[in-house]
C-alpha positions as YAML, in Angstrom:
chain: A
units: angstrom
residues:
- id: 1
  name: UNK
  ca: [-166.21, 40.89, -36.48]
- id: 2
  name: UNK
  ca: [-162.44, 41.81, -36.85]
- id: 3
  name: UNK
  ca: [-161.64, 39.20, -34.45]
- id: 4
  name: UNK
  ca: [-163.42, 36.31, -35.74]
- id: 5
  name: UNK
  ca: [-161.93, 36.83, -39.21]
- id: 6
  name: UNK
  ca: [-158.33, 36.64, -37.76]
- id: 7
  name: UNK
  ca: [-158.90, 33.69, -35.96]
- id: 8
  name: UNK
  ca: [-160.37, 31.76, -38.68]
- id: 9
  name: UNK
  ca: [-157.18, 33.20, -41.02]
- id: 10
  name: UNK
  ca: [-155.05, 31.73, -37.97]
- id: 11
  name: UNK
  ca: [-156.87, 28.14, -38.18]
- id: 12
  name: UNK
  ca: [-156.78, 28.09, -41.55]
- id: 13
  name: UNK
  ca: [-153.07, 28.96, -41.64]
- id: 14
  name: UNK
  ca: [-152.45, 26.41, -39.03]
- id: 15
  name: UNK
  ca: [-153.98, 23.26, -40.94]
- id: 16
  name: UNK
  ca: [-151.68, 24.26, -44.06]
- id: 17
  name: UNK
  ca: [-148.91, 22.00, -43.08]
- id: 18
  name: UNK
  ca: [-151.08, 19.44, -42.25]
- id: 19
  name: UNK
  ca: [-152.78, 19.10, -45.78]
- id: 20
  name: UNK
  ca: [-149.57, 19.45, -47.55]
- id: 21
  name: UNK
  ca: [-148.33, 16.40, -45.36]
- id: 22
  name: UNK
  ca: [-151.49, 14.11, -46.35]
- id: 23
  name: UNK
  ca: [-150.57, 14.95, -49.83]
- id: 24
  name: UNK
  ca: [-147.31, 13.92, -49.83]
- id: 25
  name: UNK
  ca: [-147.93, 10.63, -48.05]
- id: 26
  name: UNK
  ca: [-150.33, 10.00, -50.43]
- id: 27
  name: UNK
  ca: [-148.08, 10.16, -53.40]
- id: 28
  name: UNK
  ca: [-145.63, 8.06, -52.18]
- id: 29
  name: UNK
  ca: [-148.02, 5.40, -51.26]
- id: 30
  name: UNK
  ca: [-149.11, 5.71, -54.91]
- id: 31
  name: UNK
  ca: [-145.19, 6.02, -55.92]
- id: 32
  name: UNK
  ca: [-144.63, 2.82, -53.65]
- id: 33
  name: UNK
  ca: [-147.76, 0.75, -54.47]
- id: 34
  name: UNK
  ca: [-146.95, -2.11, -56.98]
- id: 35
  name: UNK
  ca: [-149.28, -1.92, -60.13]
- id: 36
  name: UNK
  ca: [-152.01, -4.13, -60.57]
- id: 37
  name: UNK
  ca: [-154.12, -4.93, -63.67]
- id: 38
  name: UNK
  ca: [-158.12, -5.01, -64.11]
- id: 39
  name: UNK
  ca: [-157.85, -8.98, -63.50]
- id: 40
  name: UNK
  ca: [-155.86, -8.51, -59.83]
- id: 41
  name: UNK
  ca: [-152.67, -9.72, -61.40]
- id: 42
  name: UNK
  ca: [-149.18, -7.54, -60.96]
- id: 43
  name: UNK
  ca: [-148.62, -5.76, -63.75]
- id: 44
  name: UNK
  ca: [-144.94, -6.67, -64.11]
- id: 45
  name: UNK
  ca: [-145.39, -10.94, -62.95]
- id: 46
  name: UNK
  ca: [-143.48, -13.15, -65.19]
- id: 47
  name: UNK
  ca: [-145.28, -14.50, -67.99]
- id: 48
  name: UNK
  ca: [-144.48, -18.56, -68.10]
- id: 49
  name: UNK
  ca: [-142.08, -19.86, -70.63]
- id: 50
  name: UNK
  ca: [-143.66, -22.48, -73.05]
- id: 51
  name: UNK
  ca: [-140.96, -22.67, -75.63]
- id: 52
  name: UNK
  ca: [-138.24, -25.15, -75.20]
- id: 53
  name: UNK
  ca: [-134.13, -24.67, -75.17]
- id: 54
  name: UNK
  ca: [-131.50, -27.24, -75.81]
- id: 55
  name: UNK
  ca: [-128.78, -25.77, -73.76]
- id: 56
  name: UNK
  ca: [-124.87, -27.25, -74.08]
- id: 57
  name: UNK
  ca: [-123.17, -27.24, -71.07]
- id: 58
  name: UNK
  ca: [-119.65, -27.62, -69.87]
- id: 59
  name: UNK
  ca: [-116.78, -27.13, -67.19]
- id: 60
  name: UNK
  ca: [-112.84, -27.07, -66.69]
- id: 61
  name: UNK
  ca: [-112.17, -27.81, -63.31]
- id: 62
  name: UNK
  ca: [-109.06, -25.36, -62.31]
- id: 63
  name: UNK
  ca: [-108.71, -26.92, -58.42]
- id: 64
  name: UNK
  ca: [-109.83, -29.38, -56.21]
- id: 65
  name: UNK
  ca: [-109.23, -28.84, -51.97]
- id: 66
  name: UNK
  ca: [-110.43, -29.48, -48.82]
- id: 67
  name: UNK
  ca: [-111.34, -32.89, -49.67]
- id: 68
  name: UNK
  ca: [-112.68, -33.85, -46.44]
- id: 69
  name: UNK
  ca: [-114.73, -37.30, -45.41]
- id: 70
  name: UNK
  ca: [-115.23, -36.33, -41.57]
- id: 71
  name: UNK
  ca: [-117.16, -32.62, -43.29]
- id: 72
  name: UNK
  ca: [-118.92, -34.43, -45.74]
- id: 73
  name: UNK
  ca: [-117.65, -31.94, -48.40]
- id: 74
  name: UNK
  ca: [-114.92, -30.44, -50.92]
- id: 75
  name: UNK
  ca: [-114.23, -27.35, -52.80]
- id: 76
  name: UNK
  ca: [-114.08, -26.47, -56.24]
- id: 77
  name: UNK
  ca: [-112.78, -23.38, -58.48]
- id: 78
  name: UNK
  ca: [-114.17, -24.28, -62.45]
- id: 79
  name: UNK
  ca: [-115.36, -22.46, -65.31]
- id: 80
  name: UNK
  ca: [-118.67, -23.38, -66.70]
- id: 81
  name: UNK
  ca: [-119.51, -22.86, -70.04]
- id: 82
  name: UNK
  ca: [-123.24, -22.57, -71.93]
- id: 83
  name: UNK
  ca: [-123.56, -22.99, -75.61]
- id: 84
  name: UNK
  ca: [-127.23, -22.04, -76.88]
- id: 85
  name: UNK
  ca: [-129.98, -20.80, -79.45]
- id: 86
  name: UNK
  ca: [-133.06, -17.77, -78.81]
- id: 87
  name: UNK
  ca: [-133.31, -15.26, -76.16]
- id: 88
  name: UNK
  ca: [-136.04, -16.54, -73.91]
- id: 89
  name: UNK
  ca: [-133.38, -17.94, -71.37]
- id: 90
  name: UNK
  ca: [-130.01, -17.01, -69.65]
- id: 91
  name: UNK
  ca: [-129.14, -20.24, -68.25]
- id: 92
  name: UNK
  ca: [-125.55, -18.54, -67.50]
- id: 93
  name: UNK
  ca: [-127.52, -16.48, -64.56]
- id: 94
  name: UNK
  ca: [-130.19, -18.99, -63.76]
- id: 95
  name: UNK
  ca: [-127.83, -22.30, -62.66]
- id: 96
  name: UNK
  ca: [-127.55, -23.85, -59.52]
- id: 97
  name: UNK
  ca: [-125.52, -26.36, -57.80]
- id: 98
  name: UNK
  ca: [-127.64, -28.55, -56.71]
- id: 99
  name: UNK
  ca: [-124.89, -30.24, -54.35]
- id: 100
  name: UNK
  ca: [-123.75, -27.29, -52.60]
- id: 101
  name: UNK
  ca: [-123.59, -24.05, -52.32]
- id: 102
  name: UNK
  ca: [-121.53, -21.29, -54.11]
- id: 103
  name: UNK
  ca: [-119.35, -19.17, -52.72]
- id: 104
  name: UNK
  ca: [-118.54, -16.64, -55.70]
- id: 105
  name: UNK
  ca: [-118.99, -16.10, -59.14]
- id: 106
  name: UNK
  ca: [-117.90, -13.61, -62.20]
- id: 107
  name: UNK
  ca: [-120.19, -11.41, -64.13]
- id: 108
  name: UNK
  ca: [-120.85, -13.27, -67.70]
- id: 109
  name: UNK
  ca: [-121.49, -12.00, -71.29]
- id: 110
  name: UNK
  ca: [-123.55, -13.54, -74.03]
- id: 111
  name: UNK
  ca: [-121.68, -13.60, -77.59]
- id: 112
  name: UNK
  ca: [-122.53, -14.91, -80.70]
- id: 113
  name: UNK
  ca: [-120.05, -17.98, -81.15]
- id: 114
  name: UNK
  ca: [-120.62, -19.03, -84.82]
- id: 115
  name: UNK
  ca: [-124.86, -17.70, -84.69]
- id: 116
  name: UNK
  ca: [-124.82, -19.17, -81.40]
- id: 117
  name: UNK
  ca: [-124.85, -17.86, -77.88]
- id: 118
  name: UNK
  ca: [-122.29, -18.84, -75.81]
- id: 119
  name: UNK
  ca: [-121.43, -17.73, -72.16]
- id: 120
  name: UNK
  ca: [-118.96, -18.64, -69.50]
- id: 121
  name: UNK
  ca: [-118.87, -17.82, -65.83]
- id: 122
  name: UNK
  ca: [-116.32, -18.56, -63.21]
- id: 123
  name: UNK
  ca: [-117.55, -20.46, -60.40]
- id: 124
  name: UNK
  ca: [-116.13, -21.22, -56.90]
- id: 125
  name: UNK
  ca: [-118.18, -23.09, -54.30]
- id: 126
  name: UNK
  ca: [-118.68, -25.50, -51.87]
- id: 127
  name: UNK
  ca: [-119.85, -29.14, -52.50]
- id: 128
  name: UNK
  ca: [-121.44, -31.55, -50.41]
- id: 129
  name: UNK
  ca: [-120.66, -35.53, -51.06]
- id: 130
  name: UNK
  ca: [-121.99, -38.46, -48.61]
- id: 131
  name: UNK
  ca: [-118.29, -40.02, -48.97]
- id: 132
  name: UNK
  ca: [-118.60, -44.09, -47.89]
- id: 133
  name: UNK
  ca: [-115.86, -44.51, -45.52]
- id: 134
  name: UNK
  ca: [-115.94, -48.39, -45.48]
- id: 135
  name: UNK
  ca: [-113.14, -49.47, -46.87]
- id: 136
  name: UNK
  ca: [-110.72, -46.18, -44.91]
- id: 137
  name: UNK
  ca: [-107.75, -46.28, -45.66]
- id: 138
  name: UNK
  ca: [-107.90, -47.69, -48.78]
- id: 139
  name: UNK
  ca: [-111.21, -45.83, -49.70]
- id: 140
  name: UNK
  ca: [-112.11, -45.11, -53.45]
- id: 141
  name: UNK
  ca: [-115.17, -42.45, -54.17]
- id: 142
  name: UNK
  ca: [-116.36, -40.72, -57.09]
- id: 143
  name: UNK
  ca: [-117.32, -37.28, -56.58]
- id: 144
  name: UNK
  ca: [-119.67, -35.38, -58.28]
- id: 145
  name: UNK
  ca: [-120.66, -31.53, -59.17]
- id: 146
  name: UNK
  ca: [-124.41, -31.60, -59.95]
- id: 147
  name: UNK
  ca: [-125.70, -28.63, -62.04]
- id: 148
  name: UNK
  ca: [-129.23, -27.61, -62.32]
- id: 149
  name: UNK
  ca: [-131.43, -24.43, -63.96]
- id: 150
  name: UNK
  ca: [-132.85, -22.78, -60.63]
- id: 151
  name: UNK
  ca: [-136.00, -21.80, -62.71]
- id: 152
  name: UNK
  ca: [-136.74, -23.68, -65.35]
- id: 153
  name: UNK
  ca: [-137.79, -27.41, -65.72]
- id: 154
  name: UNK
  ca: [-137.27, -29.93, -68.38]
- id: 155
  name: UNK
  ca: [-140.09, -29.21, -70.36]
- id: 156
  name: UNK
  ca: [-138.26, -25.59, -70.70]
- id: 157
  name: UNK
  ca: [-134.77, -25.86, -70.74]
- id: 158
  name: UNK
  ca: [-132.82, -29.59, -70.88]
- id: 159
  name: UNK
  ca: [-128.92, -29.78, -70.97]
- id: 160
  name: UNK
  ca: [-126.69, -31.55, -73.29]
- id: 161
  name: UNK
  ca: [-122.66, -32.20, -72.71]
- id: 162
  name: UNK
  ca: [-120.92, -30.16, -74.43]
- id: 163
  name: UNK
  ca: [-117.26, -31.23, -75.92]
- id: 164
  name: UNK
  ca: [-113.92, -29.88, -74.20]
- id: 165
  name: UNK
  ca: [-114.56, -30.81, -70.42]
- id: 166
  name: UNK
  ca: [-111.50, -31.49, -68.96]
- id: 167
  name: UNK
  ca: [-109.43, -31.18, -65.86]
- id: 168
  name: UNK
  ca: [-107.04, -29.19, -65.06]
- id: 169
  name: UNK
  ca: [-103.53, -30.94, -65.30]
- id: 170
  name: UNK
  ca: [-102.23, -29.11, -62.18]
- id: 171
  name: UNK
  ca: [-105.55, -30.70, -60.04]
- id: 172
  name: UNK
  ca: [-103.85, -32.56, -56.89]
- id: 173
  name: UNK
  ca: [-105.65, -34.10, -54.21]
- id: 174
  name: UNK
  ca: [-103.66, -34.90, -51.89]
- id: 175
  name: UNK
  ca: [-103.21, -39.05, -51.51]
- id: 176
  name: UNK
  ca: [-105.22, -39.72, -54.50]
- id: 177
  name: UNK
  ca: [-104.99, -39.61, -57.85]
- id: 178
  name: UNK
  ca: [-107.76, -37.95, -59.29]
- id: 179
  name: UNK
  ca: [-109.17, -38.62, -62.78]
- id: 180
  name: UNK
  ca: [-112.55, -37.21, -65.52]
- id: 181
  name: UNK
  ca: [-115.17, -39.26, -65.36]
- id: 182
  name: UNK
  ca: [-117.30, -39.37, -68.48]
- id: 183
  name: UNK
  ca: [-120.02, -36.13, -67.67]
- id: 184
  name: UNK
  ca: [-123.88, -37.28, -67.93]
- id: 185
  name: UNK
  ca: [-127.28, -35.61, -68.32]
- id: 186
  name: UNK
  ca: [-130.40, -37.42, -66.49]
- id: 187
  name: UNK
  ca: [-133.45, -36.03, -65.53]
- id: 188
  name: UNK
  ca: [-134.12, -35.51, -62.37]
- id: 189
  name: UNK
  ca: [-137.64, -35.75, -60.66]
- id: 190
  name: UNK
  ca: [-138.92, -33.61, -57.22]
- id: 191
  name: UNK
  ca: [-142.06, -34.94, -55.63]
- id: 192
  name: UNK
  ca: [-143.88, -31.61, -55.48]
- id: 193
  name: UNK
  ca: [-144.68, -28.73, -58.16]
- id: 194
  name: UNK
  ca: [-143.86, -26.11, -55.21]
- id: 195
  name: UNK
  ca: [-146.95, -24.96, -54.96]
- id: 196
  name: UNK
  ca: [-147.35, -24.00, -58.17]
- id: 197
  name: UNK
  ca: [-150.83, -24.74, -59.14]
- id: 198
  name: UNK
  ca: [-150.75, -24.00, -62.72]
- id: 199
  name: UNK
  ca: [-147.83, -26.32, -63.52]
- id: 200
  name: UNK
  ca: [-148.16, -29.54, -64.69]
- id: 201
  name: UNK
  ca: [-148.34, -32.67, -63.78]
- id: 202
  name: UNK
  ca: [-144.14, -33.26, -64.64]
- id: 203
  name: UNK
  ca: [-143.31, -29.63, -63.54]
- id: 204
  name: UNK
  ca: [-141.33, -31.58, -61.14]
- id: 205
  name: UNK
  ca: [-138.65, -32.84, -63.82]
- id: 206
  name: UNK
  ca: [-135.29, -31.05, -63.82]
- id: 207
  name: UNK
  ca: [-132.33, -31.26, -66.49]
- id: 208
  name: UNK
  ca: [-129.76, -32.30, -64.45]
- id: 209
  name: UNK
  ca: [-126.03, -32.03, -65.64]
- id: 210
  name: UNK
  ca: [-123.45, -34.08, -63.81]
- id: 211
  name: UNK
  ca: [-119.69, -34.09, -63.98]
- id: 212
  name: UNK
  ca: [-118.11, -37.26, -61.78]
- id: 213
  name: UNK
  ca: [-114.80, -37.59, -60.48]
- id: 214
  name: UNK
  ca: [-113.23, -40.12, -59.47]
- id: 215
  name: UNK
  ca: [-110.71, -40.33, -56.20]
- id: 216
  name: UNK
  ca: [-108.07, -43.32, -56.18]
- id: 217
  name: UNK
  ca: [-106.10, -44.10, -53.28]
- id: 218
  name: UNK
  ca: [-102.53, -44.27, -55.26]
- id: 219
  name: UNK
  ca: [-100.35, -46.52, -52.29]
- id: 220
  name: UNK
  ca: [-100.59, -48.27, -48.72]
- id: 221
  name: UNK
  ca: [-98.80, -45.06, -47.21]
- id: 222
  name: UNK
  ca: [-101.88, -44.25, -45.17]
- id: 223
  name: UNK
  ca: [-102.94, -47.52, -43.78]
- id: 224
  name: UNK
  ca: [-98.79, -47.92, -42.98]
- id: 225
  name: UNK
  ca: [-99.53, -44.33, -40.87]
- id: 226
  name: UNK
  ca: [-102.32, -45.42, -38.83]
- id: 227
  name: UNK
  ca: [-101.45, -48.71, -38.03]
- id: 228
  name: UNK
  ca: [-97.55, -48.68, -37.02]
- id: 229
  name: UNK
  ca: [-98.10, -48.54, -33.42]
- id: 230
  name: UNK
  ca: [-100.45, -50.66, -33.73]
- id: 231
  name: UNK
  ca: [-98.51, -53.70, -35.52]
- id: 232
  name: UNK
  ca: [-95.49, -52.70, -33.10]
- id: 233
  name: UNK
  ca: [-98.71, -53.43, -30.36]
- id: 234
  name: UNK
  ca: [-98.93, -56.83, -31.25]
- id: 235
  name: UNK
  ca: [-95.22, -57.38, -31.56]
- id: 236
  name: UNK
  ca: [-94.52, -56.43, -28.74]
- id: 237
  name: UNK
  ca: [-97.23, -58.32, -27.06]
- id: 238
  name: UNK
  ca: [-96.39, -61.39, -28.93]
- id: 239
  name: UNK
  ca: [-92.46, -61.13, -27.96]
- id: 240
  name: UNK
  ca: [-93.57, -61.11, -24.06]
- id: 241
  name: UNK
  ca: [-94.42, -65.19, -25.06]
- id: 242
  name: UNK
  ca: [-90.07, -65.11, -24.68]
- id: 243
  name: UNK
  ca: [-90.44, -63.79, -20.51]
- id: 244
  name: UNK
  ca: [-90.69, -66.37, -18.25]
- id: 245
  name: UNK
  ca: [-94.10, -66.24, -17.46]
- id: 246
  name: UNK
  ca: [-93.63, -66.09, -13.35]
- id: 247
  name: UNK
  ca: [-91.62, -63.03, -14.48]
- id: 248
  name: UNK
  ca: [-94.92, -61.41, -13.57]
- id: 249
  name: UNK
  ca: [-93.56, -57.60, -14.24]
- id: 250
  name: UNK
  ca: [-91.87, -57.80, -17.30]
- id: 251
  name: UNK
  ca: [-94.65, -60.39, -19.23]
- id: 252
  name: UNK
  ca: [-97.67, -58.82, -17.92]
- id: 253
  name: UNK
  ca: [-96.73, -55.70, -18.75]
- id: 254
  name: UNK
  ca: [-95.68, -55.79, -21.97]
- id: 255
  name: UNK
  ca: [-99.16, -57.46, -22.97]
- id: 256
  name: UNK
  ca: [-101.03, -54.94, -20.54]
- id: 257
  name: UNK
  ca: [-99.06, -52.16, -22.09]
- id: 258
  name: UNK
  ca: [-100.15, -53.53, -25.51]
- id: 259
  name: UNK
  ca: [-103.73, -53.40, -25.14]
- id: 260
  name: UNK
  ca: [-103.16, -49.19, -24.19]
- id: 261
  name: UNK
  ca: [-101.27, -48.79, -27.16]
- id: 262
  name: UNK
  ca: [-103.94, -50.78, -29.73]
- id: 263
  name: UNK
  ca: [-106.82, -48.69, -27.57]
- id: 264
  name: UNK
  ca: [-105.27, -45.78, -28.05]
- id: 265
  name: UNK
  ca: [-104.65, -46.19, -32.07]
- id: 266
  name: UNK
  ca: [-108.51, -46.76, -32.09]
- id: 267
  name: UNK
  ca: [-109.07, -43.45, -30.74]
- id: 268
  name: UNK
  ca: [-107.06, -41.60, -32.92]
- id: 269
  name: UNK
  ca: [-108.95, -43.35, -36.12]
- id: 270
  name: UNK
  ca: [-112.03, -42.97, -34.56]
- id: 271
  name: UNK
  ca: [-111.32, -38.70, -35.12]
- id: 272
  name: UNK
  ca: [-110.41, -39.62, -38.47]
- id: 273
  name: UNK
  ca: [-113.49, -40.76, -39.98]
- id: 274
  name: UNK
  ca: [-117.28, -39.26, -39.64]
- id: 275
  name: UNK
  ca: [-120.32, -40.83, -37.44]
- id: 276
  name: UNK
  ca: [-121.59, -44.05, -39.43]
- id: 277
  name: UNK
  ca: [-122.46, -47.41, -38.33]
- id: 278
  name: UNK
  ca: [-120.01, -49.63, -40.18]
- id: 279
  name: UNK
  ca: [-117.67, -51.27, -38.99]
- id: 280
  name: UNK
  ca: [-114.85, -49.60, -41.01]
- id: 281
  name: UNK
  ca: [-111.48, -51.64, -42.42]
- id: 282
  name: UNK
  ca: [-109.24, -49.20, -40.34]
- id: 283
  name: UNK
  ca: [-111.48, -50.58, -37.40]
- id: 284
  name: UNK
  ca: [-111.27, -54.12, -38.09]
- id: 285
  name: UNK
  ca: [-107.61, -54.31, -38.46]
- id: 286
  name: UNK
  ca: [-107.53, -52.39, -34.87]
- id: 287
  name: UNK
  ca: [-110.07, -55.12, -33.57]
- id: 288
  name: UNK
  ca: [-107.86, -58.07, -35.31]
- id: 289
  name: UNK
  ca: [-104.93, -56.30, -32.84]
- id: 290
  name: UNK
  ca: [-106.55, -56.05, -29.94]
- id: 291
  name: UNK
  ca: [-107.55, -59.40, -30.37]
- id: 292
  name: UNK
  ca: [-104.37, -60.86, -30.70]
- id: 293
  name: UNK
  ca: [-103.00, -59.22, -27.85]
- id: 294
  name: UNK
  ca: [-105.68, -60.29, -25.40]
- id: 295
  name: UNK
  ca: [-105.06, -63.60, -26.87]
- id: 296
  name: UNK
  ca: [-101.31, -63.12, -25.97]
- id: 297
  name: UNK
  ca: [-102.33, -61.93, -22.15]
- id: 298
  name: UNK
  ca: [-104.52, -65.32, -22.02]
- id: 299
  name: UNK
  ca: [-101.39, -67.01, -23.09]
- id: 300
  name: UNK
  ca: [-99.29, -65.87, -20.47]
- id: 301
  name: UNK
  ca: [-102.22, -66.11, -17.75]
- id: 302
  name: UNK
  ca: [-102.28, -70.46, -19.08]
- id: 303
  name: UNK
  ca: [-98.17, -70.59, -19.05]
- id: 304
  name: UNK
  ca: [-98.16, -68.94, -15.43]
- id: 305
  name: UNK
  ca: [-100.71, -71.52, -13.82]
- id: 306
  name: UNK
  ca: [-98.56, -74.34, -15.91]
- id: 307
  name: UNK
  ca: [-95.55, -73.06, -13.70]
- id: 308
  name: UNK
  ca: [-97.47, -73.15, -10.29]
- id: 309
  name: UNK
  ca: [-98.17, -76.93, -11.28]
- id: 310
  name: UNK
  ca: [-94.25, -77.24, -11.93]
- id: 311
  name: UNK
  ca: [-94.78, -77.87, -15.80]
- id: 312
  name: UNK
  ca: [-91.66, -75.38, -16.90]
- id: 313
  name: UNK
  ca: [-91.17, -77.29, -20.42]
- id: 314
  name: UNK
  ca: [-95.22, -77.37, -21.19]
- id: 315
  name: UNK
  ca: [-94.81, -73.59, -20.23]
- id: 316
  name: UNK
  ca: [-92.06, -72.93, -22.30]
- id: 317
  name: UNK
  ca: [-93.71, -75.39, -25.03]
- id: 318
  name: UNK
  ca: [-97.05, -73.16, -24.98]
- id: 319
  name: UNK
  ca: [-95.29, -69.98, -24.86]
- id: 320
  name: UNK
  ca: [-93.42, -70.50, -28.48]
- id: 321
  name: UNK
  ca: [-96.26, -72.66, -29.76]
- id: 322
  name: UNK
  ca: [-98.74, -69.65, -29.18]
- id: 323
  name: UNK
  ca: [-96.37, -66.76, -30.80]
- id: 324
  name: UNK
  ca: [-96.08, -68.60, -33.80]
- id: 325
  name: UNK
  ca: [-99.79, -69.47, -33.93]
- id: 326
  name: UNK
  ca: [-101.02, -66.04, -33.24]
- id: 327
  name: UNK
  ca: [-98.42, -64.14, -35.34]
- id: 328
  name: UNK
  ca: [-100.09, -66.00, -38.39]
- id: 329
  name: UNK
  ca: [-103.52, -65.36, -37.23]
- id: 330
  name: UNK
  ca: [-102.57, -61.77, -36.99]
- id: 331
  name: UNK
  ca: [-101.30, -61.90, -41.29]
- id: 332
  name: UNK
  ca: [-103.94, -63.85, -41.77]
- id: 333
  name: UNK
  ca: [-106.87, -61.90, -40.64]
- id: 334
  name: UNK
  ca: [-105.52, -58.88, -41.68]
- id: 335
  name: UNK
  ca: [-105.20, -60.08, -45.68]
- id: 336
  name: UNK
  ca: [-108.34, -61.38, -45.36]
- id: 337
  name: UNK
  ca: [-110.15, -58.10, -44.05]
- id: 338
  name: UNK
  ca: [-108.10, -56.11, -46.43]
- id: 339
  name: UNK
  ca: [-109.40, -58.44, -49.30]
- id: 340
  name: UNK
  ca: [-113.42, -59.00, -48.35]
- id: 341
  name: UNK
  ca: [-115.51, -56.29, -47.43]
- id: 342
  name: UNK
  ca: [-116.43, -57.16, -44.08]
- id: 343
  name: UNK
  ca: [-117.98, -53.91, -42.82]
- id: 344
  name: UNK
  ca: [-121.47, -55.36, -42.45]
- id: 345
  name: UNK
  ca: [-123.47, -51.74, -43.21]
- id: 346
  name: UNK
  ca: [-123.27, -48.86, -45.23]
- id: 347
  name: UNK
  ca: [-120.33, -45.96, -44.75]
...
């Protein structure tokens, strides 16, 4: 009898740690279980806003950089501003670009501006803008920062502009001159209620606050930059008119020459601009050059079998006849590319 009561003292003793284990995973699985209510709802779920908040918005825009149409995008460092009344919303913690994606932003404070709440936050971020490249490089755009509230819709929370918007004065962009565009509110509609089944039927409408800017190319200095070599190209290809065309070196290879130099300008604006299917102006003035120079190479290909035939002054005639002739067609096409939007698509 002595024996059996130590071993059941040692069994017991043994399964000790065990309970005391079961226990404590039990309370944390009641620690870590969210808390529910009699109807299956979490205790702590968000009960839907129904009132409704005029919100004033605004935003100084402190820089402007890495304006880039080959990235589709541009950066921005701005403070934004919200003036508004009752404390059902924060719409200084629930905005949203809805144009790209920020990068950092400061902490913000509610205080009572004159019984109102006002609140300002310091924003720097990323935006992305389908720039139209058409008319490069003498391309205008107006860029926008699109500002939306993440969680509510319009029925909840609509934005109004707000006075003192401005820019910077020490904004740059480098070969533009960049300028305010008048600020706008629209409302903006999503085809879907996310899933939300209780919303209704416009839960899809957003207050969306826009501040445009526009871009303005300020002088010709680009367009003088890409095509230089190019206009020396056609000079050059024109002047070979002056070789005596059975000078076969010399006059074919200054037109030959030509063609590599135009081809090779179109590669170097090709890197300049992003994929699209227009036919850009910095590509049609390289076109108008090639052009011309192949016109030049037919030129001297006509004045060389003129020679074999022993016409030397109908040569020589031809030769001037055609420099002239295609130096104006060269002016001319270019003015008239550079005044008529030729591009046939969209940028």
């Amino acid at each position: 009898m002595p024996y059996l009561l130590r071993f059941v003292i040692a069994v017991l003793v043994a399964l000790l740690p065990l309970t005391a284990m079961a226990q404590d995973t039990t309370a944390a699985t009641t620690a870590t279980a969210p808390a529910t209510s009699t109807n299956g709802l979490v205790s702590a779920a968000a009960a839907p806003i129904t009132s409704h908040t005029d919100v004033q918005a605004g935003a100084y825009i402190l820089r402007l950089s890495n304006v880039s149409s080959i990235n589709g995008s541009f950066d921005v460092d701005m403070w934004l501003w919200f003036r508004w009344t009752g404390s059902d919303v924060r719409p200084d913690q629930t905005f949203e670009l809805t144009n790209g994606v920020i990068s950092s932003k400061s902490e913000s404070q509610v205080v009572d501006d004159e019984g109102v709440n006002y609140a300002t936050v310091r924003v720097q971020a990323t935006i992305f803008h389908d720039f139209d490249v058409r008319r490069y490089p003498l391309d205008d755009h107006v860029i926008t920062i699109d500002i939306e509230d993440a969680d509510l819709d319009n029925a909840q929370l609509s934005y109004t502009v707000d006075q003192g918007i401005a820019l910077d004065p020490a904004v740059r962009v480098s070969g533009w001159k960049v300028a305010l565009q008048k600020p706008t509110v629209v409302v903006h509609s999503y085809a879907t209620n996310y899933g939300l089944r209780s919303a209704a039927k416009d839960a899809g409408l957003y207050s969306r606050f826009t501040v445009p800017i526009s871009l303005a190319r300020t002088s010709y200095g680009p367009l003088f930059k890409l095509f230089w070599i190019s206009a020396l190209a056609v000079l050059l290809g024109l002047l070979a008119c002056l070789i005596k065309a059975d000078d076969l070196d010399a006059r074919f290879g200054m037109g030959v020459g030509s063609i590599f130099a135009a081809s090779a300008n179109a590669f170097v604006i090709t890197g300049s601009l992003p994929p699209t299917t227009a036919v850009t102006l910095a590509e049609q003035i390289n076109l108008v050059a090639v052009g011309i120079i192949f016109c030049s190479v037919f030129v001297s290909i006509w004045s060389l079998r003129l020679r074999y035939h022993d016409r030397e002054e109908a040569s020589l005639r031809l030769d001037m006849t055609a420099m002239w002739v295609l130096a104006l067609i060269y002016l001319a096409l270019n003015v008239l590319v550079m005044a008529v939007d030729l591009s046939g698509g969209m940028g």
